[in-house]
mmCIF file as gemmi writes it, N, C-alpha and C atoms, coordinates in Angstrom:
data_model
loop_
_atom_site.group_PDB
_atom_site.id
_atom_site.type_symbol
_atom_site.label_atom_id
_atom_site.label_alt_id
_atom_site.label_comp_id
_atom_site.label_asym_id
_atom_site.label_entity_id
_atom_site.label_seq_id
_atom_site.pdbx_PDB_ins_code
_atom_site.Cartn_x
_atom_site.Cartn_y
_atom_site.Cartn_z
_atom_site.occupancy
_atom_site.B_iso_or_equiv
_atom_site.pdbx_formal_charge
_atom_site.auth_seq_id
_atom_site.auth_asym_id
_atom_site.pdbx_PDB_model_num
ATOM 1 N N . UNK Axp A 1 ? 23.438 -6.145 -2.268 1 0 ? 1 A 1
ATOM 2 C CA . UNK Axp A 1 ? 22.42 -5.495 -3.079 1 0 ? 1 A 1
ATOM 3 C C . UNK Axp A 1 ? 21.017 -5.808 -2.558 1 0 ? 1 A 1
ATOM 4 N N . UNK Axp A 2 ? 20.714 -7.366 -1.902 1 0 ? 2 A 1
ATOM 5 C CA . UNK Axp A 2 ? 19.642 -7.421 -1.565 1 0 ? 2 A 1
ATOM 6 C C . UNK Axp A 2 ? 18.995 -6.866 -0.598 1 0 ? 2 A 1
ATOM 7 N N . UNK Axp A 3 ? 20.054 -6.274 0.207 1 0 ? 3 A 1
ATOM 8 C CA . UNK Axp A 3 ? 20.108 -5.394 1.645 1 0 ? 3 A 1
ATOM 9 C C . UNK Axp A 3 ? 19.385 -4.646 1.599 1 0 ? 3 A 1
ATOM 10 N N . UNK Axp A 4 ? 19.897 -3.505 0.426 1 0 ? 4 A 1
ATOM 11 C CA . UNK Axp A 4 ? 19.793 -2.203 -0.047 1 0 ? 4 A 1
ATOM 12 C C . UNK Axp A 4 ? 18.262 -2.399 -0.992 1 0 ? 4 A 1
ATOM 13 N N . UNK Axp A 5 ? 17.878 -3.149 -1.481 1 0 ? 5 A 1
ATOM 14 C CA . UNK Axp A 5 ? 15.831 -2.959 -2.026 1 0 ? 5 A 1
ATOM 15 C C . UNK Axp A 5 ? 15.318 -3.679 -0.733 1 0 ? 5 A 1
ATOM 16 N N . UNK Axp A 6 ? 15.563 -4.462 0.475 1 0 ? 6 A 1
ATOM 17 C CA . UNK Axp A 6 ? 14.997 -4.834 1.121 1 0 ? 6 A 1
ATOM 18 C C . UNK Axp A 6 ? 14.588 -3.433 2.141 1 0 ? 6 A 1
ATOM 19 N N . UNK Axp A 7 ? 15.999 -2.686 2.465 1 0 ? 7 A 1
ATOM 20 C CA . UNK Axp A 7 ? 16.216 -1.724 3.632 1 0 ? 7 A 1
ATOM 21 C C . UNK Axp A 7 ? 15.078 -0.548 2.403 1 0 ? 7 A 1
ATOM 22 N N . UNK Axp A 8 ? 15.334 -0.585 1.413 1 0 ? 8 A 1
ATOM 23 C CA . UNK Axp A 8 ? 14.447 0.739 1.149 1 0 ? 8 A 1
ATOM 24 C C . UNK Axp A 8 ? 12.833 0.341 0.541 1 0 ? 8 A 1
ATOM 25 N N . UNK Axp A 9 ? 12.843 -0.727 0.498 1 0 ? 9 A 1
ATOM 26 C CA . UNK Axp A 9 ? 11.17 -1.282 0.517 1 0 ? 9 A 1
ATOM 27 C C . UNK Axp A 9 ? 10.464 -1.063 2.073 1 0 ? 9 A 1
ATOM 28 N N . UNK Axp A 10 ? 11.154 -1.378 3.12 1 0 ? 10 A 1
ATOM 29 C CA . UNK Axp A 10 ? 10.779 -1.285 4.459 1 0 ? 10 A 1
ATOM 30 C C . UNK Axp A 10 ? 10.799 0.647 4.625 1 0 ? 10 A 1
ATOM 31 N N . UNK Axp A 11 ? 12.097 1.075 4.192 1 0 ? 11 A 1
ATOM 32 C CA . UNK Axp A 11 ? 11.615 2.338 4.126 1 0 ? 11 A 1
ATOM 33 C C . UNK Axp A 11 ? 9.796 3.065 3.734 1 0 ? 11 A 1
ATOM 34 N N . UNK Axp A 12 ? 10.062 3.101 2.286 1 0 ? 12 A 1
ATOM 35 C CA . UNK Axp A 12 ? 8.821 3.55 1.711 1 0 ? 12 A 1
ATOM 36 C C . UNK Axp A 12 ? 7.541 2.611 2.309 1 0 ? 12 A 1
ATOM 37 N N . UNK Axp A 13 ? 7.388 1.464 2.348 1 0 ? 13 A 1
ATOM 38 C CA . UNK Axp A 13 ? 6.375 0.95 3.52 1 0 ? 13 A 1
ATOM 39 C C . UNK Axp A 13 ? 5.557 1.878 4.963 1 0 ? 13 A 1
ATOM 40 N N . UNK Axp A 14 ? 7.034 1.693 5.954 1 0 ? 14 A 1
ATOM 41 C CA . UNK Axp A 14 ? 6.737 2.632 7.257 1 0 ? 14 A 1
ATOM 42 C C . UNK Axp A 14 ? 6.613 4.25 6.329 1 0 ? 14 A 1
ATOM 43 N N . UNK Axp A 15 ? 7.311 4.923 5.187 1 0 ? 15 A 1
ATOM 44 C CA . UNK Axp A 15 ? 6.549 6.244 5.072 1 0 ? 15 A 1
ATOM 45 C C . UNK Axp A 15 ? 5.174 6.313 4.69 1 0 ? 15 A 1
ATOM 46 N N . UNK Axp A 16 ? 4.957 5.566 3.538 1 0 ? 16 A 1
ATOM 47 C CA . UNK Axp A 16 ? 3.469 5.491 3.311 1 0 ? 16 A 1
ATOM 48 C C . UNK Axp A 16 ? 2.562 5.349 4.079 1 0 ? 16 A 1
ATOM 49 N N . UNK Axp A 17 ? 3.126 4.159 5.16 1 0 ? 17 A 1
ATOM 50 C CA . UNK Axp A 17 ? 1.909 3.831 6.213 1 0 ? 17 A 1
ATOM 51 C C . UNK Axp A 17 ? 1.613 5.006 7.112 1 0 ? 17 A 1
ATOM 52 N N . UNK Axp A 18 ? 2.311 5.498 7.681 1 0 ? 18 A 1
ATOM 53 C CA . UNK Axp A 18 ? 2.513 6.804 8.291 1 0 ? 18 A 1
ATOM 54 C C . UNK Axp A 18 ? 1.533 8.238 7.619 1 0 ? 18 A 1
ATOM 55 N N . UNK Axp A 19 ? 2.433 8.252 6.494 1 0 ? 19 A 1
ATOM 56 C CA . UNK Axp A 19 ? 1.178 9.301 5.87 1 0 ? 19 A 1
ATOM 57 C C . UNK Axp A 19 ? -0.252 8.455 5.556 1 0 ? 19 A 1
ATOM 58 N N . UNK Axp A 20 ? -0.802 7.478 5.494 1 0 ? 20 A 1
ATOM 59 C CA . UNK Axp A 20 ? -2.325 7.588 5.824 1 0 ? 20 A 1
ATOM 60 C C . UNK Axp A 20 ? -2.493 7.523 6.715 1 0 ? 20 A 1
ATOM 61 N N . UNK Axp A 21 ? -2.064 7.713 8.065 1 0 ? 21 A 1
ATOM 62 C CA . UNK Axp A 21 ? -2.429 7.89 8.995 1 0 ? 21 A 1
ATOM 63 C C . UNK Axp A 21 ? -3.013 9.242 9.285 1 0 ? 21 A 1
ATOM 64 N N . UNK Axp A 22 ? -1.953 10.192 8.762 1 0 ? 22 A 1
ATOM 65 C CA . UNK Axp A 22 ? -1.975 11.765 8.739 1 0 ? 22 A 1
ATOM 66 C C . UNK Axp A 22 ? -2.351 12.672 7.631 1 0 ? 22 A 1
ATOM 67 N N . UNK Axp A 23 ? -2.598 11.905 6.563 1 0 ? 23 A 1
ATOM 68 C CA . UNK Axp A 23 ? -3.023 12.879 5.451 1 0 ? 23 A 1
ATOM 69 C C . UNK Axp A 23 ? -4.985 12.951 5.777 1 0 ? 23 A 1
ATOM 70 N N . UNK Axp A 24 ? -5.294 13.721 5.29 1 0 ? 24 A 1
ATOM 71 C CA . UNK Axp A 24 ? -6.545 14.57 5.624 1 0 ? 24 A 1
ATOM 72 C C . UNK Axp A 24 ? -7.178 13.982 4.007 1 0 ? 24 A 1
ATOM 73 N N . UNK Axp A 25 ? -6.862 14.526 2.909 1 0 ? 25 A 1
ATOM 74 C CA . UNK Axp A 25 ? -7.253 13.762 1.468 1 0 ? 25 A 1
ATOM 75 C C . UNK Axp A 25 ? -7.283 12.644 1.475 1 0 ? 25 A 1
ATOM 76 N N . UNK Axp A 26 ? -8.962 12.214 1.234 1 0 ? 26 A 1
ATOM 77 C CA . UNK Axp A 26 ? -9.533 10.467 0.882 1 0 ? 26 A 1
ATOM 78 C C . UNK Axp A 26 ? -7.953 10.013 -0.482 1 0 ? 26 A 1
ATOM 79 N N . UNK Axp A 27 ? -8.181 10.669 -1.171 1 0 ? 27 A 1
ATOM 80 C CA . UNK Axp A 27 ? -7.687 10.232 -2.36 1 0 ? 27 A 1
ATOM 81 C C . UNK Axp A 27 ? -6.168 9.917 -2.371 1 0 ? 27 A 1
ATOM 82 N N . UNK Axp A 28 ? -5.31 10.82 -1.79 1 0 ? 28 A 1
ATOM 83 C CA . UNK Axp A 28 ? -3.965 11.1 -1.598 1 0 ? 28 A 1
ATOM 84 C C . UNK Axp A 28 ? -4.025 9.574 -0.65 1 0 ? 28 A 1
ATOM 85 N N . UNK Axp A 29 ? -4.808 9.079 0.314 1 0 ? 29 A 1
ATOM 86 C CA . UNK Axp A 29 ? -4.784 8.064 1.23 1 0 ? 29 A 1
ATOM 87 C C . UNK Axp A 29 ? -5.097 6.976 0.51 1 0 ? 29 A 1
ATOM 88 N N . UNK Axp A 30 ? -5.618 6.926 -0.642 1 0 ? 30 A 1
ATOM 89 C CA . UNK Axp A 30 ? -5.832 5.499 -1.479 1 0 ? 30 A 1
ATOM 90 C C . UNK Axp A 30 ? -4.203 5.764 -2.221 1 0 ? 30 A 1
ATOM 91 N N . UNK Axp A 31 ? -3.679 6.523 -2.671 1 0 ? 31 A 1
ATOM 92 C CA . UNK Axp A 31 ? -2.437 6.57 -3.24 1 0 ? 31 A 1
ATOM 93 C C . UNK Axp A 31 ? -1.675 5.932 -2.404 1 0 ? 31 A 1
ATOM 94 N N . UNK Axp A 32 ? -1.352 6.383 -0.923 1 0 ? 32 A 1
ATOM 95 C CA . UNK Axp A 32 ? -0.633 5.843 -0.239 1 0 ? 32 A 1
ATOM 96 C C . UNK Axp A 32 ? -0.511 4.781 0.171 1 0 ? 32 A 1
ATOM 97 N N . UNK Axp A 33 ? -1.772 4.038 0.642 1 0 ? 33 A 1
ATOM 98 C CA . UNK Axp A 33 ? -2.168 2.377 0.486 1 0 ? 33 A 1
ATOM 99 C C . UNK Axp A 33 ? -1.532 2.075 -0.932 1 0 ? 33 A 1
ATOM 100 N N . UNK Axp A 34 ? -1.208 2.307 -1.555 1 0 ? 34 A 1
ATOM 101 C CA . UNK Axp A 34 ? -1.254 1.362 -3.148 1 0 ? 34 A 1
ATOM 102 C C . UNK Axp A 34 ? 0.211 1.461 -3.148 1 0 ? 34 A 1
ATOM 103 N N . UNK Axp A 35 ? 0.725 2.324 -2.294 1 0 ? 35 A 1
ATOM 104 C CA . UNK Axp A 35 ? 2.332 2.881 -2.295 1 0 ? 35 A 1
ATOM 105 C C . UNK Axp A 35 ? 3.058 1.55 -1.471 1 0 ? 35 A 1
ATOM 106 N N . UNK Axp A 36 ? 2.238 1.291 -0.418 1 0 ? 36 A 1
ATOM 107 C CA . UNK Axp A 36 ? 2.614 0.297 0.571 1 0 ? 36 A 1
ATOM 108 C C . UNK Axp A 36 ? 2.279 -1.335 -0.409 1 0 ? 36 A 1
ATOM 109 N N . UNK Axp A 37 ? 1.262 -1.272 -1.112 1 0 ? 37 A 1
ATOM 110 C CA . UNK Axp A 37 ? 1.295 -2.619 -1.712 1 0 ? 37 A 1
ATOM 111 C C . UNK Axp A 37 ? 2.439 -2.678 -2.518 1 0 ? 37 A 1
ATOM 112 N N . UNK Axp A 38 ? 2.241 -1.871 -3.474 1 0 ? 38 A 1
ATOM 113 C CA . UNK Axp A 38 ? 3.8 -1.477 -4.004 1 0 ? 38 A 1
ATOM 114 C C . UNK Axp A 38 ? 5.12 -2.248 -3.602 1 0 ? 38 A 1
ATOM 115 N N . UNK Axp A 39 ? 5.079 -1.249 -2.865 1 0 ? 39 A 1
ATOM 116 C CA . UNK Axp A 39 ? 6.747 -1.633 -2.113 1 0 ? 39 A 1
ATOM 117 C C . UNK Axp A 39 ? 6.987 -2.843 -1.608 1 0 ? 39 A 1
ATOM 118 N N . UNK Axp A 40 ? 5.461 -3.478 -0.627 1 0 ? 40 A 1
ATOM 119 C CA . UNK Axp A 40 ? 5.358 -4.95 -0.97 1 0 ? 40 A 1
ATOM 120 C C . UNK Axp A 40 ? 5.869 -6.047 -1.298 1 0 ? 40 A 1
ATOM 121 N N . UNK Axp A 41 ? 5.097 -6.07 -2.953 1 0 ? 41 A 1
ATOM 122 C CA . UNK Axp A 41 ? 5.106 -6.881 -3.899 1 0 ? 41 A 1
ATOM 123 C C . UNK Axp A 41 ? 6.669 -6.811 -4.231 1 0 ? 41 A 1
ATOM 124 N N . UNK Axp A 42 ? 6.966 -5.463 -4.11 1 0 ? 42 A 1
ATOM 125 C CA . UNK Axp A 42 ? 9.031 -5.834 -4.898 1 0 ? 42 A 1
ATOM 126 C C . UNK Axp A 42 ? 9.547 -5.957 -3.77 1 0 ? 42 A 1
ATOM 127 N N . UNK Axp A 43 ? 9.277 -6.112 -2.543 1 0 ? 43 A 1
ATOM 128 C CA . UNK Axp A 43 ? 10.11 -7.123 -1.393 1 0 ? 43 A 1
ATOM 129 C C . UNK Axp A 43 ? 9.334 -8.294 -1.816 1 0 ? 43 A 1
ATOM 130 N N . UNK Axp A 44 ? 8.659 -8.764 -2.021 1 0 ? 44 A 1
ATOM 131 C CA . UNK Axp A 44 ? 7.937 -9.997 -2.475 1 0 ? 44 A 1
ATOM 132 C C . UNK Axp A 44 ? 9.241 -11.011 -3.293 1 0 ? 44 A 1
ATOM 133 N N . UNK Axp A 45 ? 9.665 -9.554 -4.33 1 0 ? 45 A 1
ATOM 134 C CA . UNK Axp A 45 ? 10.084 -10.461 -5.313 1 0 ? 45 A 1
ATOM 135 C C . UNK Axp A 45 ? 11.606 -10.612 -5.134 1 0 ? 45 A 1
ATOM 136 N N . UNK Axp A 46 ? 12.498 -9.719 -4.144 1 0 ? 46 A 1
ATOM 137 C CA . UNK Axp A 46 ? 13.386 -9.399 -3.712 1 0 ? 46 A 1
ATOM 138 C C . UNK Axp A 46 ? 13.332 -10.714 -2.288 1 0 ? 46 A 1
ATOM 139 N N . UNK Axp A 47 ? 12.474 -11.146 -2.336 1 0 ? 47 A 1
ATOM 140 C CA . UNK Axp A 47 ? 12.262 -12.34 -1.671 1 0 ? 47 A 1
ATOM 141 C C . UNK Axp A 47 ? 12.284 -13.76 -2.422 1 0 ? 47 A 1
ATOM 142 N N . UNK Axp A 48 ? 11.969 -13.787 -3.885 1 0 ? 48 A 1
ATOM 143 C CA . UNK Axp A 48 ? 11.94 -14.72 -4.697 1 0 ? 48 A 1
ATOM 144 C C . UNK Axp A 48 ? 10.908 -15.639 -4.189 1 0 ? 48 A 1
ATOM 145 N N . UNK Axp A 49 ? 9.463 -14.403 -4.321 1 0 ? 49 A 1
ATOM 146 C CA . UNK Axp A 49 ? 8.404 -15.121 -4.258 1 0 ? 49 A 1
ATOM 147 C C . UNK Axp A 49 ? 7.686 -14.549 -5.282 1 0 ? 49 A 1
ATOM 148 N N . UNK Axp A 50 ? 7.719 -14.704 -6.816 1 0 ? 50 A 1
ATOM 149 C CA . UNK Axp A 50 ? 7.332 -13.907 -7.245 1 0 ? 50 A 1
ATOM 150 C C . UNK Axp A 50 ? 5.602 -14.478 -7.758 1 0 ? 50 A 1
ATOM 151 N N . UNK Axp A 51 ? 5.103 -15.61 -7.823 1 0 ? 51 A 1
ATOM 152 C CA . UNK Axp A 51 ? 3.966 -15.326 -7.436 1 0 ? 51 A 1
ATOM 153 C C . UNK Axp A 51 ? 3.03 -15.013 -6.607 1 0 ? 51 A 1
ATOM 154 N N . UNK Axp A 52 ? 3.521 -14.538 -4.984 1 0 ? 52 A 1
ATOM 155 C CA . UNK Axp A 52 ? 3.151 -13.723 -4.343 1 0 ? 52 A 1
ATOM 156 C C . UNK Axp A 52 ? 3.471 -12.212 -4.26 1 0 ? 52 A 1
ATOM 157 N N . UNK Axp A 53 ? 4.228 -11.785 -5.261 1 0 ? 53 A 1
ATOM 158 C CA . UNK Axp A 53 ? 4.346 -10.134 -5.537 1 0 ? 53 A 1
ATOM 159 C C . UNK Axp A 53 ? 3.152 -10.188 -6.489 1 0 ? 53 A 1
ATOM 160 N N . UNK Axp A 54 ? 3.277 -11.244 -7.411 1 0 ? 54 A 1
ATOM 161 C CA . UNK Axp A 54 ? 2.173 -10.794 -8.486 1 0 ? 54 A 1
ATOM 162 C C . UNK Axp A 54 ? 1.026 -10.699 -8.011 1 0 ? 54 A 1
ATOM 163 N N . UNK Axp A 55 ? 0.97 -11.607 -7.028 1 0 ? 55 A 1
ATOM 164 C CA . UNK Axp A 55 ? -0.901 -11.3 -6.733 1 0 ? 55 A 1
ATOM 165 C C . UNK Axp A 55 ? -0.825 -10.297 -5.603 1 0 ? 55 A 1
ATOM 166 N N . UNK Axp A 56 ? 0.378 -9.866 -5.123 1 0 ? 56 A 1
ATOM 167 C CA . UNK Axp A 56 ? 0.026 -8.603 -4.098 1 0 ? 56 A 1
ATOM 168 C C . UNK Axp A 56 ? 0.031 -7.444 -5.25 1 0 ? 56 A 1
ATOM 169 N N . UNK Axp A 57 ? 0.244 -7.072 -6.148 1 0 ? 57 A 1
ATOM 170 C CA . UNK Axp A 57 ? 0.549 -6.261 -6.829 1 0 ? 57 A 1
ATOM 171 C C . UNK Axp A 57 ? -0.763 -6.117 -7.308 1 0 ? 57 A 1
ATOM 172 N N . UNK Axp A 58 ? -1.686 -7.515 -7.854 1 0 ? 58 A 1
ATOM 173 C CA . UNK Axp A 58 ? -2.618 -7.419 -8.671 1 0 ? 58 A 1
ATOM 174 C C . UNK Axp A 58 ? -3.854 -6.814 -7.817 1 0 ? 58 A 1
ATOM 175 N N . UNK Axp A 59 ? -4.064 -7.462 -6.725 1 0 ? 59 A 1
ATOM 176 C CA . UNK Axp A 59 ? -4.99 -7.253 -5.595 1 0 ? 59 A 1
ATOM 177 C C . UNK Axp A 59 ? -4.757 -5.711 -4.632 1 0 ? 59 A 1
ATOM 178 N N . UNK Axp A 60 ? -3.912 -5.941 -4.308 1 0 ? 60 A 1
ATOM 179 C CA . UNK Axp A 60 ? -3.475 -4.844 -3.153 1 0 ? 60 A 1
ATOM 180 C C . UNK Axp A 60 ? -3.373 -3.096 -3.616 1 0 ? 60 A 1
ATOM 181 N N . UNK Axp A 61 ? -2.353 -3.238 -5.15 1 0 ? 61 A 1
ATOM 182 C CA . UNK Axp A 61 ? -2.315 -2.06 -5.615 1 0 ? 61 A 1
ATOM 183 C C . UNK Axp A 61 ? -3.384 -2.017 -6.491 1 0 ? 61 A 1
ATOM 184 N N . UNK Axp A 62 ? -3.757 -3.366 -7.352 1 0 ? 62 A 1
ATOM 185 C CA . UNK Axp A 62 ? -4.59 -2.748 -8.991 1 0 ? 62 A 1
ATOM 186 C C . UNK Axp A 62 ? -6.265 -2.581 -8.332 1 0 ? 62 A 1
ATOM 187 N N . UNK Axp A 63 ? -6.313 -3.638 -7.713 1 0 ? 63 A 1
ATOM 188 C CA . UNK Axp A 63 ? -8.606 -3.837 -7.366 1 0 ? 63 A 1
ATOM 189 C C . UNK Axp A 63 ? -8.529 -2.993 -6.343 1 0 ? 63 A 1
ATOM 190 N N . UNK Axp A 64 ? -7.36 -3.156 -5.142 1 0 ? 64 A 1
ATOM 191 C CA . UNK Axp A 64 ? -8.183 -2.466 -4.156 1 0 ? 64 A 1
ATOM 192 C C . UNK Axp A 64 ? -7.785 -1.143 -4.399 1 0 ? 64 A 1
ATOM 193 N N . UNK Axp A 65 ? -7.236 -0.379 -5.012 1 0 ? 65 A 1
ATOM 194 C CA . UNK Axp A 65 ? -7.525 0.677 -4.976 1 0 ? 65 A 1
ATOM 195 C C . UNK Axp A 65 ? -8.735 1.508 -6.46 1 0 ? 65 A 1
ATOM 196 N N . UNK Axp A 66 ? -8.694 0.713 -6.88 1 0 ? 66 A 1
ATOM 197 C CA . UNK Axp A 66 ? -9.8 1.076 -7.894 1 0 ? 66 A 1
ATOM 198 C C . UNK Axp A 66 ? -10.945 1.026 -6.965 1 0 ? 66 A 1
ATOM 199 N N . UNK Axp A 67 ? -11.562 0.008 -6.279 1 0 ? 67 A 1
ATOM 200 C CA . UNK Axp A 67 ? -12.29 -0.067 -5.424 1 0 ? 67 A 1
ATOM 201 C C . UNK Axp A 67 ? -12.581 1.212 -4.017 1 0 ? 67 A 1
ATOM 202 N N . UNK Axp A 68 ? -11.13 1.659 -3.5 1 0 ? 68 A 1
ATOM 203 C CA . UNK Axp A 68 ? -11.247 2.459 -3.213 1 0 ? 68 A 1
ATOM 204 C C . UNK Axp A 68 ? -11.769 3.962 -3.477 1 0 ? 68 A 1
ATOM 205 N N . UNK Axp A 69 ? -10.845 4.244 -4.666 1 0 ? 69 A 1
ATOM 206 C CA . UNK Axp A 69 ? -11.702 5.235 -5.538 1 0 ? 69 A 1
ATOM 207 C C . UNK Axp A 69 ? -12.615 5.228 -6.178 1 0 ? 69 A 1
ATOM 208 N N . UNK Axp A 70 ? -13.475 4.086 -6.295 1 0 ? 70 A 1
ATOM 209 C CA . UNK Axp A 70 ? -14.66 4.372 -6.524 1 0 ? 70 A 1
ATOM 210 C C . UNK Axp A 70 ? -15.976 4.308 -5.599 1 0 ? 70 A 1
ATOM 211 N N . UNK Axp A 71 ? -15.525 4.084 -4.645 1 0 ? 71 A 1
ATOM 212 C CA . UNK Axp A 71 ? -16.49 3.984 -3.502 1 0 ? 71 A 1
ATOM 213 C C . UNK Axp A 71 ? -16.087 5.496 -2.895 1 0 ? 71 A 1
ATOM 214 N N . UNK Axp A 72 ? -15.012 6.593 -2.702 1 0 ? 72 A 1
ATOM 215 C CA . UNK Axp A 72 ? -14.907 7.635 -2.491 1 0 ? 72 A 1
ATOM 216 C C . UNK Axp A 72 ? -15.446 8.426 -3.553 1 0 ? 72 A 1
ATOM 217 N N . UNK Axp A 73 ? -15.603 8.075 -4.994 1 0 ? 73 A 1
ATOM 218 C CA . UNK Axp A 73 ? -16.587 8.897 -6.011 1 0 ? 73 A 1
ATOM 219 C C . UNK Axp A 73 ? -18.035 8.789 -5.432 1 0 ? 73 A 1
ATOM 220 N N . UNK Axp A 74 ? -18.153 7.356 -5.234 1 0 ? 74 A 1
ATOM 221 C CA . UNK Axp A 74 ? -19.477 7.165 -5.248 1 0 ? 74 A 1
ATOM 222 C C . UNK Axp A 74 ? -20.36 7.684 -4.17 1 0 ? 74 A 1
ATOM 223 N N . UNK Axp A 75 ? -19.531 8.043 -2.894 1 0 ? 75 A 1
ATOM 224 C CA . UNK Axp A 75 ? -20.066 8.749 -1.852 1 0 ? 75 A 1
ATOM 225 C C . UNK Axp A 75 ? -20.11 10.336 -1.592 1 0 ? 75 A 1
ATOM 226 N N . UNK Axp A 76 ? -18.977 10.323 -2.797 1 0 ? 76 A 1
ATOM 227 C CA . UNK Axp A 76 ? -18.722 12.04 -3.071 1 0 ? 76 A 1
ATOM 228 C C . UNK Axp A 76 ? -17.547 12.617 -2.284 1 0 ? 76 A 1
ATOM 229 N N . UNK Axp A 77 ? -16.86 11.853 -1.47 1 0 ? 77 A 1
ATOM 230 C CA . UNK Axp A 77 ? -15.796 12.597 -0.989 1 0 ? 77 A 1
ATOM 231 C C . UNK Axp A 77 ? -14.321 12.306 -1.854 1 0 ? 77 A 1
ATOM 232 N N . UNK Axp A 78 ? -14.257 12.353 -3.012 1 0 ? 78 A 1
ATOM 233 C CA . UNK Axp A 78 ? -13.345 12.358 -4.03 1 0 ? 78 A 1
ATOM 234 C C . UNK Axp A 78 ? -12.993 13.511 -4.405 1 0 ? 78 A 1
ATOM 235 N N . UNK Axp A 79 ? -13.526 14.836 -4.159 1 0 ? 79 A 1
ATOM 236 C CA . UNK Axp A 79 ? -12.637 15.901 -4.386 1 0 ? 79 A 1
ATOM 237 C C . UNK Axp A 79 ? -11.786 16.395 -3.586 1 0 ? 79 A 1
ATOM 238 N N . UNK Axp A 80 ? -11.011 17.047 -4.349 1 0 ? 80 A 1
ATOM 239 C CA . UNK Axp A 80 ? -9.221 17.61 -3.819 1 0 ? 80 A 1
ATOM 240 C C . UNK Axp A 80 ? -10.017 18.491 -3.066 1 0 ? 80 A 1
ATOM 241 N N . UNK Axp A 81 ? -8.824 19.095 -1.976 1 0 ? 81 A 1
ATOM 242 C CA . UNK Axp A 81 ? -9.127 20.412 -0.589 1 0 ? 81 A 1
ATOM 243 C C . UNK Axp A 81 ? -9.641 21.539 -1.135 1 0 ? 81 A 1
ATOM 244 N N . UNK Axp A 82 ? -8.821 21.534 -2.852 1 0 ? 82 A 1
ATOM 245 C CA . UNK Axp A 82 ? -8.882 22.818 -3.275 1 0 ? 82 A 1
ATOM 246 C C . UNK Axp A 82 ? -10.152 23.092 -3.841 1 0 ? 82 A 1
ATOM 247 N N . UNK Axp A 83 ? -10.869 21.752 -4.551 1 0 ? 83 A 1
ATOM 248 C CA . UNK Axp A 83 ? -12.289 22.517 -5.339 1 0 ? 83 A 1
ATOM 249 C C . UNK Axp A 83 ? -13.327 22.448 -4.11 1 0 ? 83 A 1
ATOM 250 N N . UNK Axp A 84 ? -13.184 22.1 -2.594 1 0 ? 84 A 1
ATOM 251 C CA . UNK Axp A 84 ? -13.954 22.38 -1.565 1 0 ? 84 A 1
ATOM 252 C C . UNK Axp A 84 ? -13.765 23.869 -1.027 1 0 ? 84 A 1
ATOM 253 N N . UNK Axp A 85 ? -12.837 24.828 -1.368 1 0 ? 85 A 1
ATOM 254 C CA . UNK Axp A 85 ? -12.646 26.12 -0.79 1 0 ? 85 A 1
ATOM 255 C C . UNK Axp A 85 ? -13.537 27.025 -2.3 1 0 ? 85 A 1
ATOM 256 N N . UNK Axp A 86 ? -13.805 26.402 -3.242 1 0 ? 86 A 1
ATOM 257 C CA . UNK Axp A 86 ? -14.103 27.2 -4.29 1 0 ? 86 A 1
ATOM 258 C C . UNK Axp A 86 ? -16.028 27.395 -4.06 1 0 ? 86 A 1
């Protein structure tokens, strides 16, 4: 069983990382970072480290991406593709 959340934490990891490489949307790319802390923190804990999931979880997914999105508000590139064609 531990195989199987380890093999699909490493999954969703390499996909996420991958799509910010290639996604074009600021925003969709802070999702995806937070996707990779994510997956992370529950190999973290699938590791039986669970106060290092908690603080990857707390840091990685909760501040830095708040941080992210608000520094993409704050510069203005926070809107979707679609209200830029309007």
């Amino acid at each position: 069983m531990l195989v199987w959340v380890v093999l699909i934490c490493v999954v969703v990891m390499l996909g996420a990382a991958v799509a910010v490489l290639f996604l074009k949307n600021l925003m969709a790319v802070t999702v995806a970072a937070s996707v990779v802390s994510v997956a992370l923190s529950v190999l973290f804990m699938a590791l039986q480290a669970p106060d290092v999931a908690l603080a990857e979880a707390a840091v990685g997914a909760g501040v830095s991406s708040v941080i992210f999105a608000l520094t993409l508000r704050r510069v203005g590139l926070w809107k979707l593709d679609a209200d830029k064609e309007k």
